[in-house]
N, C-alpha and C positions, 0 to 999 in steps of 0.2 A: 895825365891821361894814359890808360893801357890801352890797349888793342887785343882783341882777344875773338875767336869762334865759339858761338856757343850755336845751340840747337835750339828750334822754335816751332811751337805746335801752333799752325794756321789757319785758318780755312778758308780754302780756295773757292773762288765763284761755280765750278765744277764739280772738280776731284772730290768735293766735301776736307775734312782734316786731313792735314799734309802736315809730315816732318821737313822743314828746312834748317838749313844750316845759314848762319849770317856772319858775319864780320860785323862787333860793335867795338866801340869805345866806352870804356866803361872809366868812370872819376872815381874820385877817391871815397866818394858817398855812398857808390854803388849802383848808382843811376848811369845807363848805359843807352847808347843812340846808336840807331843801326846804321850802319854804313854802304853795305851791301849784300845781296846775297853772296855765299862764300862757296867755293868750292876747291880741290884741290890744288889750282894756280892762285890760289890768296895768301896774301900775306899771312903769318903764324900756322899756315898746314905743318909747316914743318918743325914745330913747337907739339904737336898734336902726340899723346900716345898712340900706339900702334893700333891698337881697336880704334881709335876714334877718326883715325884716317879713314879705317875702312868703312867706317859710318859717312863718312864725309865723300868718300865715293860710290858708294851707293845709292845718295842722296841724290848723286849726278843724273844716276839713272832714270828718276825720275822728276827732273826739271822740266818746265814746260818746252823746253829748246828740244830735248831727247824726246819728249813723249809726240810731239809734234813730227820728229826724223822718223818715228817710228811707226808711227798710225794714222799720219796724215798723207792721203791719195792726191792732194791736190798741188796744182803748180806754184802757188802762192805759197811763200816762205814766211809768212808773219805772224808770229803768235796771236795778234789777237786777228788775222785772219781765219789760222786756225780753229781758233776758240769759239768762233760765229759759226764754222762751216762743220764740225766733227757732230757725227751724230749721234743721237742719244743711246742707240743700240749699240756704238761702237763702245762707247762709255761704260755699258751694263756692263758688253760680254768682255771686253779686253780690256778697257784702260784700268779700270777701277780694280779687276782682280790683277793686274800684273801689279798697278802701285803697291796694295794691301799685302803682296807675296814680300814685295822688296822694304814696305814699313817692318814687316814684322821679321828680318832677317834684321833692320838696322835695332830694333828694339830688344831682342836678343844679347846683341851686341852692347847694347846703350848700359843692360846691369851692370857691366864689370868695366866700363871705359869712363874716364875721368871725362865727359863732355857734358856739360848741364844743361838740363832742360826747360824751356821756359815757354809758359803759352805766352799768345801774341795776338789778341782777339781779333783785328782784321789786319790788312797788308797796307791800312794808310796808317798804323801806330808806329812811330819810330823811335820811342822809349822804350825801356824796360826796366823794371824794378826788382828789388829780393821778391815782392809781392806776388809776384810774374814765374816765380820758380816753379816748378813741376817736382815734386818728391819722387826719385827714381829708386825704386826697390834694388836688393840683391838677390831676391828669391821670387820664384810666382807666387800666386797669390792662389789659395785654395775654396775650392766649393764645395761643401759639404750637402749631401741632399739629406731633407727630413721628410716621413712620411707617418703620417698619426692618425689612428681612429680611434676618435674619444670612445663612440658609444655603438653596438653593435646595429644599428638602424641607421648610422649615419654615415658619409662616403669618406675618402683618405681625404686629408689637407696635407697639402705638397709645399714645402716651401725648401728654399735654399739660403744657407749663412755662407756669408763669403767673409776667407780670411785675406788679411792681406798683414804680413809683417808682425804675425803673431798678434795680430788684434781684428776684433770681429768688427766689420763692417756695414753698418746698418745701410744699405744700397734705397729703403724704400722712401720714396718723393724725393731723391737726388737727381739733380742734373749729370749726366752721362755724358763724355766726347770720343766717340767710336773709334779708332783706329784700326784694327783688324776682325777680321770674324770670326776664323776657325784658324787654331786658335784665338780665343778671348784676349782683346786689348781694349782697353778704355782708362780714361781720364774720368777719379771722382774726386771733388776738392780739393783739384790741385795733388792729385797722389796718383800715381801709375800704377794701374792693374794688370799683370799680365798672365797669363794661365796657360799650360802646356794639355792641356784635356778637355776641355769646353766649347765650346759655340755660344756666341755671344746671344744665339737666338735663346737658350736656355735660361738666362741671365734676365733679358730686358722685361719680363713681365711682371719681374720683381720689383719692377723702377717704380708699376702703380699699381701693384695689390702686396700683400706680406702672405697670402697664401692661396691658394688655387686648390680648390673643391672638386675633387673627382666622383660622381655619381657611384651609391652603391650598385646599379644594376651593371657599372662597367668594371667594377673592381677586379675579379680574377684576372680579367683580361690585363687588368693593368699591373696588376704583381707578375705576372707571366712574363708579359710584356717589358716593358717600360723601367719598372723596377727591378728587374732582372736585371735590366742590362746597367743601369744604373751601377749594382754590386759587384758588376764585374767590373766599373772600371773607374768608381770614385769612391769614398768616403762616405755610406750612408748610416744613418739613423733612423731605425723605427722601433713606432709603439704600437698596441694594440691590433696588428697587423699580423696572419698569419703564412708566416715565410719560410715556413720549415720544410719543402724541395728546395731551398736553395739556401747558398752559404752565404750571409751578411756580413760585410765586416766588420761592425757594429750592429747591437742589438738594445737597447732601452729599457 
């Protein structure tokens, strides 16, 4: 039996998905039992490469103990006092964007540190298998926008290919597990997407349609607009589409 920390994607009765670090015992199979959650007084922190330390204390920041020291007004010290008493507004405006600032600095961090990742579907499984792994990229993953008018009477169809690891990813009727917003973090089949330019809001409409029909009576407005801004700061593609005030970085 080893002992070892690894990193686990959860989801909180709250926070929604949360990065935790654990402390398992993993056998010679590969089958691993968590032991606790870990933090940098655990045993093997100090086995840890240097990035994964600082993932491992980041993680601190956001444990129910700290989040509680931090936004909790009341005299009662208990987490699951807390958990009953924090409001839903406190949740919107503070908690939720302070965790998603600090997932996505540990995520950052997570391409290039030897700490693996593994989902953990709720907080009563205390196993984990190869199965359980999370495919951690070294590069983000890219969006490309497409904008196409087959036929002159009919409106743009708008769709996006997302690459992730030099292969295109079919994103539509996938299950999604959100992580950050701006920038783009999500879990698809067990593979970690993460994008330096996006908003996850751009992304999730793609989960249930392949592409999105923009009315001819609104089109100039939307090359102007929308698709403008689009070429100044991603990768697009269009057909049939007249764009010639502006520079494309691609053309079809």
């Amino acid at each position: 039996m080893t002992e070892k920390i690894i990193l686990t994607l959860t989801k909180h009765p709250l926070w929604g998905y949360i990065l935790q670090p654990v402390l398992v015992e993993e056998n010679e199979y590969g089958k691993m039992a968590i032991l606790e959650y870990a933090d940098s007084q655990s045993s093997g922190f100090h086995l840890l490469d240097d990035l994964s330390k600082e993932i491992i204390q980041l993680s601190e920041k956001i444990s129910d103990t700290t989040l509680m020291e931090c936004f909790s007004k009341e005299k009662e010290k208990t987490i699951t006092a807390f958990h009953k008493k924090v409001k839903r507004e406190t949740i919107e405006v503070s908690i939720l964007p302070y965790i998603k600032d600090i997932q996505n600095q540990i995520l950052t961090k997570l391409t290039k540190a030897k700490l693996p990742l593994y989902f953990r579907e709720n907080v009563k499984i205390r196993n984990l298998y190869e199965t359980n792994k999370v495919i951690v990229p070294n590069d983000y993953s890219k969006a490309i926008f497409n904008f196409k008018k087959e036929e002159e009477n009919s409106g743009i169809q708008y769709s996006i290919h997302v690459i992730w690891q030099d292969e295109e990813l079919d994103i539509f009727s996938q299950t999604y597990i959100p992580l950050c917003s701006e920038p783009a973090a999500l879990v698809i089949n067990k593979k970690l997407l993460l994008f330096n330019d996006i908003d996850i809001k751009k992304l999730i409409p793609f989960f249930s349609r392949r592409e999105i029909e923009i009315p001819i009576s609104y089109e100039k407005t939307y090359i102007k607009t929308f698709i403008k801004n689009c070429m100044k700061n991603h990768e697009v593609i269009t057909k049939g589409i007249d764009v010639r005030e502006i520079t494309p970085h691609k053309k079809a």
